[in-house]
C-alpha positions in Angstrom: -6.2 26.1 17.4 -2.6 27.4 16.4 -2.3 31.0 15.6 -1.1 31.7 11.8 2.9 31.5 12.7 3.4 29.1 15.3 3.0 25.8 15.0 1.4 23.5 18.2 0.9 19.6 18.2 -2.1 20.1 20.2 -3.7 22.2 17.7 -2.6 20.4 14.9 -4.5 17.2 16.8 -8.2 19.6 16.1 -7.5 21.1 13.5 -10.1 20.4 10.4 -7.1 19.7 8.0 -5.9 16.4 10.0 -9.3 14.7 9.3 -8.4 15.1 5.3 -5.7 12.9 6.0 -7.9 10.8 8.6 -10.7 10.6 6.2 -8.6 9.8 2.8 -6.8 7.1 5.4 -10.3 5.1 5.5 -10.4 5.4 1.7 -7.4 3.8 1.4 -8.6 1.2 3.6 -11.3 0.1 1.9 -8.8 0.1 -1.1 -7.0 -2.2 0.0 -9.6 -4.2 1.4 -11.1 -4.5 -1.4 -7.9 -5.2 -3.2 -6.7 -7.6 -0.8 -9.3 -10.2 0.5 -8.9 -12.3 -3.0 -5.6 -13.2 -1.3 -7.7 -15.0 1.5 -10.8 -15.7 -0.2 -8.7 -17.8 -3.0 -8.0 -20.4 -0.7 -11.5 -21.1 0.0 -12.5 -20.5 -3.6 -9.7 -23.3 -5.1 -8.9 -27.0 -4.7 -6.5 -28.8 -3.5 -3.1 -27.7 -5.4 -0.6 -31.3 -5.0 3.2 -30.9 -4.8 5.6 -33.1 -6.1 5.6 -35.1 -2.6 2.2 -34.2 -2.1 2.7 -33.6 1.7 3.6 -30.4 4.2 6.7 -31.1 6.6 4.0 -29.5 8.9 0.5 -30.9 8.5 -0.6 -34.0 6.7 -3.3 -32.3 4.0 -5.2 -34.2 1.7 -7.6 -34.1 -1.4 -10.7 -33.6 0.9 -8.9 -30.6 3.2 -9.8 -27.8 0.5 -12.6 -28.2 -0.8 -12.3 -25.3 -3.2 -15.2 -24.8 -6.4 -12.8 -23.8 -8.9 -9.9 -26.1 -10.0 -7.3 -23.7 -10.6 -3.6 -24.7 -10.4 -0.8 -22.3 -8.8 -0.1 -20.6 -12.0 -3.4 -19.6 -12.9 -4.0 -18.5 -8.9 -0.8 -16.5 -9.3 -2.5 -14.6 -13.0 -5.2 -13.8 -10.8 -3.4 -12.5 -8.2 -2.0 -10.2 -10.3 -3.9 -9.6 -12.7 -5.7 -6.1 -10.7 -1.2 -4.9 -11.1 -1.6 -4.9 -14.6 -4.3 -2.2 -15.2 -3.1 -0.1 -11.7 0.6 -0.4 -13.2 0.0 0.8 -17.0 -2.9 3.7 -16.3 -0.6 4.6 -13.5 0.9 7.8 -15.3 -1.6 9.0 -17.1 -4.4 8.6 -14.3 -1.6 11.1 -12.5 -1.8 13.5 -15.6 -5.6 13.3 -14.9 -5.2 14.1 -11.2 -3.0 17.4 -11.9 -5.2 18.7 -14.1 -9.1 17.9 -12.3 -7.7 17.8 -8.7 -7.1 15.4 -5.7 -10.9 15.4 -4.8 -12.2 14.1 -7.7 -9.5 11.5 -8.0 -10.2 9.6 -4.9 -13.7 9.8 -5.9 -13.7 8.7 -8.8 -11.2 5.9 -7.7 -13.1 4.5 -4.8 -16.4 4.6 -6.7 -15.2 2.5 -9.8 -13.5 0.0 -7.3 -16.5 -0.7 -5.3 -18.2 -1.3 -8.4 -16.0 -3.7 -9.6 -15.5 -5.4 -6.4 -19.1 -6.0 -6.1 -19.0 -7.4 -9.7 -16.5 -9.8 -8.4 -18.3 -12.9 -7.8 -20.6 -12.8 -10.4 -17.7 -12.8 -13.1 -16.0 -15.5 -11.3 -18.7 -17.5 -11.9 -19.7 -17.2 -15.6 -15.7 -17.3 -16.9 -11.9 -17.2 -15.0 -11.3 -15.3 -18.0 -13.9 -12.6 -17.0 -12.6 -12.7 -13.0 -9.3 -11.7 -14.7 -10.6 -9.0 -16.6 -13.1 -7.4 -13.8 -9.6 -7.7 -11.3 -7.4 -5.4 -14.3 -10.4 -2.7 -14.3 -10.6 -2.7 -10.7 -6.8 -1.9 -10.7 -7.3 0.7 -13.3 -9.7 2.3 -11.0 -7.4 2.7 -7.7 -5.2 4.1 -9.9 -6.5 7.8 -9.2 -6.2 7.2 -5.3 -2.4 7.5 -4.5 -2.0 10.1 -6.9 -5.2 12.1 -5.7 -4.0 12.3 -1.9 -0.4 13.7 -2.2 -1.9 16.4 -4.4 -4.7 17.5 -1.6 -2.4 16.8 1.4 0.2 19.4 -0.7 -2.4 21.6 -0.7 -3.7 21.5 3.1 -0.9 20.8 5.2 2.7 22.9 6.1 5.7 21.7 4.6 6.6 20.4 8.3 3.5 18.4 8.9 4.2 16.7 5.4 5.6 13.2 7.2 3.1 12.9 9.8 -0.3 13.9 7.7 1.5 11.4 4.6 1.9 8.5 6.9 -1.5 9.1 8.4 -2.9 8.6 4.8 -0.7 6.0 3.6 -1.4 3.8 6.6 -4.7 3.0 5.3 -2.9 0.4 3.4 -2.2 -1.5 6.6 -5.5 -0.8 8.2 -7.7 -2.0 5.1 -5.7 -5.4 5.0 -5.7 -5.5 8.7 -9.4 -5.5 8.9 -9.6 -7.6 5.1 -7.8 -10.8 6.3 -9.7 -11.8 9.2 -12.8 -10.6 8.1 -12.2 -11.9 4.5 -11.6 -15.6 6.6 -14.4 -15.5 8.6 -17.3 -14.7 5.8 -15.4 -17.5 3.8 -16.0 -20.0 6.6 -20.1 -19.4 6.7 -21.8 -21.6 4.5 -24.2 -18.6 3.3 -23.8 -18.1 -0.2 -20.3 -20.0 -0.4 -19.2 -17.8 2.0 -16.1 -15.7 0.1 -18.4 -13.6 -2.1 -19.6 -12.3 0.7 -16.4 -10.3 1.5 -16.3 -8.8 -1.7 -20.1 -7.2 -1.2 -19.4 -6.2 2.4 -16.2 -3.9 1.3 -17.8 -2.8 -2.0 -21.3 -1.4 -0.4 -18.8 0.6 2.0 -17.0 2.0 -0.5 -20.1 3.6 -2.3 -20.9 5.0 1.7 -17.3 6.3 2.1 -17.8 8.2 -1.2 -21.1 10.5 -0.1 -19.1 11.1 2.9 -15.8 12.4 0.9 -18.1 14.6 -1.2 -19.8 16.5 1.0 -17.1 16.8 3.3 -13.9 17.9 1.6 -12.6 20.4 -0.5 -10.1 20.9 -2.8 -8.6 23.6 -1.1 -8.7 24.5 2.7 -9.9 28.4 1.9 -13.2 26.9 0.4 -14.3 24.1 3.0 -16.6 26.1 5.2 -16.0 23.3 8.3 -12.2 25.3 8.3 -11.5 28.3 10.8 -10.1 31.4 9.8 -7.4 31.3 11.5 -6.3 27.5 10.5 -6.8 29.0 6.8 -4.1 31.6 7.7 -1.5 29.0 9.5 -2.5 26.6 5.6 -1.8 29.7 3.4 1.5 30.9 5.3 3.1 27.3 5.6 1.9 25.4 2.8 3.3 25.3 -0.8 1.9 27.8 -3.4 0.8 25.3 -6.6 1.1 28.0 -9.6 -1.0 26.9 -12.7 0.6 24.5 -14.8 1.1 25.7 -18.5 3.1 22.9 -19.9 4.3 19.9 -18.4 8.5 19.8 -18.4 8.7 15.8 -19.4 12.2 15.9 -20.6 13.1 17.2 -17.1 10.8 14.9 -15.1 11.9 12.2 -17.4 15.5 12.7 -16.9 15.9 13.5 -14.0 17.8 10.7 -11.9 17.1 11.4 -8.6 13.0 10.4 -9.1 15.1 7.1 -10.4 16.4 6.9 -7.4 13.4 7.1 -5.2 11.9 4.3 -7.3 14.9 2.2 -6.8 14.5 2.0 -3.5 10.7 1.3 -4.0 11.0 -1.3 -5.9 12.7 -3.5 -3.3 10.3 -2.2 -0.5 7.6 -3.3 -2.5 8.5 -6.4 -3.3 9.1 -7.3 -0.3 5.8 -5.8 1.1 3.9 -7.7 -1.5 5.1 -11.1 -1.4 3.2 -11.0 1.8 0.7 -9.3 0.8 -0.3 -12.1 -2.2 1.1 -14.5 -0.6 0.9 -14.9 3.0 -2.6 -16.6 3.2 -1.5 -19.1 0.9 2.0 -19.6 2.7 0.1 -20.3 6.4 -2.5 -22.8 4.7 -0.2 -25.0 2.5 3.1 -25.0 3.9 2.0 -24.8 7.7 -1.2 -25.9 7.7 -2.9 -23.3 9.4 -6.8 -23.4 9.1 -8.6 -20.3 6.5 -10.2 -19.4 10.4 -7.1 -18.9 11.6 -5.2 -17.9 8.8 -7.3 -15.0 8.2 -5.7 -13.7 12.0 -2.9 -15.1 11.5 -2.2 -12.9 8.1 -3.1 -9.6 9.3 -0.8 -9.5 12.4 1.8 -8.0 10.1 0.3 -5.4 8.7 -0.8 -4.5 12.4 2.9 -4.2 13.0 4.0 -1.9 9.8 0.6 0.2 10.7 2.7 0.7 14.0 6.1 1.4 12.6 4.9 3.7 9.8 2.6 6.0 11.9 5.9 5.6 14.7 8.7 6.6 11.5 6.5 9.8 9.9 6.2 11.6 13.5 9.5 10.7 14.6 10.7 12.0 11.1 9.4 15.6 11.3 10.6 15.7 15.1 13.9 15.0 13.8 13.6 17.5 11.0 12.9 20.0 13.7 16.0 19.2 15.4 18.7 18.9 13.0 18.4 20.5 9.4 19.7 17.5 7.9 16.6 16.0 6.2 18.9 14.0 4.1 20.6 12.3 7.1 17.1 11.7 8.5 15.9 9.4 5.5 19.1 7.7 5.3 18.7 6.5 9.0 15.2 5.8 8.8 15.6 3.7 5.5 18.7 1.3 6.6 17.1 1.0 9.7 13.9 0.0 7.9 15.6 -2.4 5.7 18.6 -4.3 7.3 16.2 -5.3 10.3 13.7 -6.9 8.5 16.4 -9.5 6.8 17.6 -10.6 10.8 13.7 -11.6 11.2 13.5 -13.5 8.1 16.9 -15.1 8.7 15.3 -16.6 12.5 11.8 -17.8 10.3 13.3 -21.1 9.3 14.8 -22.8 12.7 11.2 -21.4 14.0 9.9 -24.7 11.7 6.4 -25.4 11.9 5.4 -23.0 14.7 2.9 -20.5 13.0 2.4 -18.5 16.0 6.3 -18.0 16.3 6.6 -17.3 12.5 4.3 -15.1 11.8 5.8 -12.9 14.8 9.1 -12.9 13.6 7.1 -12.0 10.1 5.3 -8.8 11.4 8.7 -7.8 13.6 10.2 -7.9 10.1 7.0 -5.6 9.2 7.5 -3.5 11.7 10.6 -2.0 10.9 9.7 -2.5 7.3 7.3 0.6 8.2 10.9 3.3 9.2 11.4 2.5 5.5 7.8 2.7 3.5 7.0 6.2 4.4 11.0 7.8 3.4 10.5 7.0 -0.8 6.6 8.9 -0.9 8.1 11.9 2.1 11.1 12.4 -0.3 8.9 12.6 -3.3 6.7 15.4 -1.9 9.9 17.4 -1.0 11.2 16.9 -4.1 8.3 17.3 -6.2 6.6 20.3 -4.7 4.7 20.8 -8.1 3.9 18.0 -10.7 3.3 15.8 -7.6 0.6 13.7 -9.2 3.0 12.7 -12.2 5.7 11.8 -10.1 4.0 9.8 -7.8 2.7 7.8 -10.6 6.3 7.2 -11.9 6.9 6.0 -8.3 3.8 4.2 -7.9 4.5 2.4 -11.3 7.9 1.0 -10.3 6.0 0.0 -6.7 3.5 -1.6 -8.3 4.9 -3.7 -11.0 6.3 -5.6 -8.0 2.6 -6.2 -7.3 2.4 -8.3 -10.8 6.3 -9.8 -10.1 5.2 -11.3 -6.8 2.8 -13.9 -7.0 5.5 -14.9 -10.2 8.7 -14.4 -7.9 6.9 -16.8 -5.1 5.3 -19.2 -7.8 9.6 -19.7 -8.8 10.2 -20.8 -5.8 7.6 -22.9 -4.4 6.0 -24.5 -7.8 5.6 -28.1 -7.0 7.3 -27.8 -3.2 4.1 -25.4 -2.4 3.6 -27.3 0.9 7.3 -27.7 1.9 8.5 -24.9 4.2 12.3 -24.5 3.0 11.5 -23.8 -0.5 9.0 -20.4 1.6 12.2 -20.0 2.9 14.7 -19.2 0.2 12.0 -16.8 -1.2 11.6 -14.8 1.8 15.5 -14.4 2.2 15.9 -13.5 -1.6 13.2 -10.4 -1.4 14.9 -9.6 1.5 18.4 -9.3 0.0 16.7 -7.3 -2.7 15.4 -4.9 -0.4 18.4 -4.4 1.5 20.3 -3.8 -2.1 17.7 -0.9 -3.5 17.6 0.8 -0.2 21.0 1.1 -0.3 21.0 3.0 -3.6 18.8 5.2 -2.3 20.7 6.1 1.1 23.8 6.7 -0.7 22.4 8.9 -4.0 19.1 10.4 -2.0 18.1 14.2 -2.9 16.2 16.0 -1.0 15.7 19.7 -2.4 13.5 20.5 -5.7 15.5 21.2 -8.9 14.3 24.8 -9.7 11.8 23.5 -12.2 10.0 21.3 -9.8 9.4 24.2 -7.1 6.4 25.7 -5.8 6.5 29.2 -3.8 10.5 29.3 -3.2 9.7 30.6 -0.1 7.9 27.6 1.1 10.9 25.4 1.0 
């Protein structure tokens, strides 16, 4: 283990306070997976949705290749789709307000618990009412709501200021993981036969939810001074490095509210994550109608990008605090990062439509676009932290609002495209080069107006920045 002043990447590899991160990662995975596997499972669950020609340029389908229980037409697919946005886009703020005041433990808790609850609820209100689906999906938004908020509070409170990037991107990477392991597996349990096969998904990822929760209780701690798991001596490295929290009397609103550079950061995150969740929604449905790819396959098929910006986000955070260490300019650091994160992604998507009909080639060119995506993802939620040493929960909900209203715009954005040409490939097309453009335009506001010290307000132990 490190001594108290100097910091070692080997020790910072054992140390008790990376497993926080590692641990609060595998929430976020079964998050997501439980957020996520509609996206597949909806193909299975729905009929056949006819286009205007009634044909794919890539696979001759018919009425009898989905063979779906529930007859529910693109717009109503994309209401449910979104419909878990709504309630983790409006509670965003004041679930936030709730984590600054009872804690980053409690948040997550509370958040996974509720989700799994819901998700386990899933099928059953699918099956007495649509109406009922839609309104189980908004609670299980409300519920994750917690989560995001919950972890950059308890990561501000275990790790030094220079560890912030690679401990953030450890957590946040749980994103990628839960839909890396939700899309296949989400496909496969929909092919069986037992019980209709997609309800089975939702029980699998909601019982290990409830698990993950017993484990997060007795294991963590609000603060690294009271987990008795903790060394002495990594409590004395925490302490010296991280950033004093003093006790909030009063929240400044008129200065978080006003103050542009947090408008900035969500700029920028509103083009990220639009982009990130038009595949997200959308992906499963983009293999099976427009190239014909089977829900076996598709399943695969989907997750192979978010294998590839799992790579590039735990690649970026690392590389970010190496830089940091290097040269003082943090500022200069994100900028890189984030152009380099955004332009890249638009050459893939601008090679997707001479690749045609070949999935396999597509959905490489796909993930290399999510690759890169990842130098980008991590630099809004980094610059947040270093900017809002203190009312971190707050903030991040003002961020994680303007991300995740692109979560309720997407399944819409893609349904303005594609309705009635959902099987022809060109229509995919113009989409994915429009969300790219937008991401390449909001990034760019944020690499020319990024901030990245604390107004006085906003700081911690002035020391500690």
């Amino acid at each position: 283990m490190e001594n108290s002043d100097k910091y070692s990447f080997t020790g910072l590899l054992f140390s008790k306070r990376i497993w926080v991160s590692i641990l609060d990662m595998i929430g976020l995975a079964l998050l997501y997976s439980m957020r996520t596997c509609i996206s597949v499972a909806i193909v299975k669950m729905t009929k056949f949705i006819p286009s205007e020609s009634n044909i794919t340029e890539c696979a001759i389908l018919n009425q009898s290749s989905q063979k779906g229980e529930f007859d529910w037409d693109q717009s109503l697919q994309s209401t449910i789709l979104s419909s878990f946005y709504y309630g983790y886009t409006v509670f965003m703020i004041p679930t936030g307000i709730l984590a600054d005041k009872f804690g980053g433990k409690m948040a997550i808790l509370c958040s996974v618990f509720a989700s799994s609850l819901f998700t386990i609820l899933t099928p059953l209100s699918t099956y007495i009412h649509v109406d009922l689906l839609i309104i189980v999906r908004v609670l299980a938004g409300i519920s994750q709501c917690p989560f995001y908020q919950g972890s950059v509070i308890i990561l501000n409170r275990w790790c030094a200021t220079f560890e912030i990037s690679t401990y953030l991107v450890i957590a946040l990477s749980g994103a990628y993981v839960g839909t890396i392991i939700s899309q296949p597996l989400t496909g496969y349990l929909s092919s069986i036969d037992f019980m209709h096969g997609w309800p089975l998904a939702f029980y699998v990822f909601g019982v290990l939810g409830i698990i993950w929760c017993f484990a997060w209780y007795m294991l963590i701690t609000e603060n690294p001074e009271d987990n008795k798991y903790v060394t002495h001596t990594e409590k004395l490295f925490i302490q010296k490095h991280s950033i004093t929290k003093p006790e909030l009397d009063s929240i400044p609103w008129f200065q978080i509210f006003t103050y542009i550079p947090l408008y900035i950061i969500c700029v920028s995150e509103v083009g990220i994550s639009l982009y990130f969740y038009v595949f997200l929604s959308e992906l499963p449905t983009y293999l099976s109608n427009a190239l014909g790819v089977s829900l076996e396959s598709e399943g695969l098929l989907s997750a192979l990008p978010f294998i590839s910006i799992f790579v590039g986000i735990n690649i970026s955070g690392p590389l970010a605090d190496i830089l940091t260490r290097i040269t003082s300019s943090k500022k200069n650091i994100r900028r890189l990062l984030m152009g380099f994160g955004s332009v890249t992604p638009l050459l893939f998507i601008l090679c997707v439509d001479p690749a045609g009909c070949n999935s396999v080639l597509v959905v490489f060119l796909i993930s290399g676009s999510m690759l890169f995506l990842g130098a980008s993802y991590a630099q809004t939620s980094c610059n947040l932290m270093e900017t809002f040493p203190v009312h971190t929960g707050i903030a991040y909900g003002l961020l994680n609002t303007a991300a995740n209203i692109q979560g309720i715009l997407a399944p819409y954005f893609v349904e303005l495209f594609t309705k009635g040409h959902i099987h022809e490939i060109k229509y995919w097309q113009y989409m994915f080069i429009t969300s790219s453009m937008v991401l390449v335009m909001t990034t760019t506001v944020f690499a020319i107006f990024i901030k990245t010290d604390p107004p006085k307000w906003a700081r911690g132990n002035d020391t500690m920045l």
